[in-house]
C-alpha positions, 0 to 999 in steps of 0.5 A, a space after each residue: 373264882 379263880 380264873 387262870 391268866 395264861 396260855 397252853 395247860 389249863 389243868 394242874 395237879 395239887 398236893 402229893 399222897 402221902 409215902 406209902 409204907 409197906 412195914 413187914 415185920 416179925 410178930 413179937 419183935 421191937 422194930 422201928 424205923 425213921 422218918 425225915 421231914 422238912 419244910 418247902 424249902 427242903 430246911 429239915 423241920 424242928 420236931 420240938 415244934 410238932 406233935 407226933 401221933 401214928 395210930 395202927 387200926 384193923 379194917 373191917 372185912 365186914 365193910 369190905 375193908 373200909 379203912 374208914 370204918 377200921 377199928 384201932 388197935 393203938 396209938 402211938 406218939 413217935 419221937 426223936 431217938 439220941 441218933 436221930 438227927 435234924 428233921 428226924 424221928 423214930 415210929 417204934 413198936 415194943 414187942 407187945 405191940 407188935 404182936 398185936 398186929 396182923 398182915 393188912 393192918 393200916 397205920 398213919 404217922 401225923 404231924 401237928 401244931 395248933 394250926 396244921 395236920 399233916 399225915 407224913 406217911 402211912 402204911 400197911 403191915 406185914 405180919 411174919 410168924 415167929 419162930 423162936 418164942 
């Protein structure tokens, strides 16, 4: 049991949510965008030390959009690109992927070693028709 030793405020918030990402894109367009990470001490973290997985899943209507009980539409494992820098990587979609998408999709991107998962940000699409096949 934990007891706390001061005095004054006897209740603490701990741990932080996650970024949450609004991605909008155009159905059928290769996009991307870049994440940068870093370790508590704000040192950019070395990406060759963690595995990188996003998955996007579609939430079941029937559950009343339970994100939980969503199915996945793919997975993916994000990496750094050549312009990437220290503590960076892309999360990028081909255009097949991206059309498989629909407005109100849920992604998450995870960080992990042998030790640790942690979720860097996750996200609901938006879908634009394309004009222009």
């Amino acid at each position: 049991m934990a007891n706390y030793r001061g005095t004054g405020q006897s209740n603490y918030d701990i741990g932080d949510a996650p970024p949450l990402v609004k991605w909008t894109i155009v159905k059928g367009d290769t996009v991307a965008f870049r994440i940068y990470v870093t370790d508590d001490a704000k040192n950019p973290l070395v990406i060759g030390d963690w595995t990188i997985a996003a998955e996007f899943r579609r939430p079941d209507k029937a559950n009343d959009f339970d994100q939980d009980s969503a199915g996945t539409v793919f997975t993916i494992n994000p990496a750094p690109e050549d312009d990437d820098g220290n503590g960076e990587f892309t999360v990028k979609l081909t255009s097949q992927q991206s059309n498989s998408l629909r407005t109100g999709d849920v992604f998450d991107v995870q960080l992990s070693d042998a030790t640790r998962v942690w979720t860097v940000a996750r996200g609901q699409m938006v879908v634009l028709e394309d004009v222009t096949d």
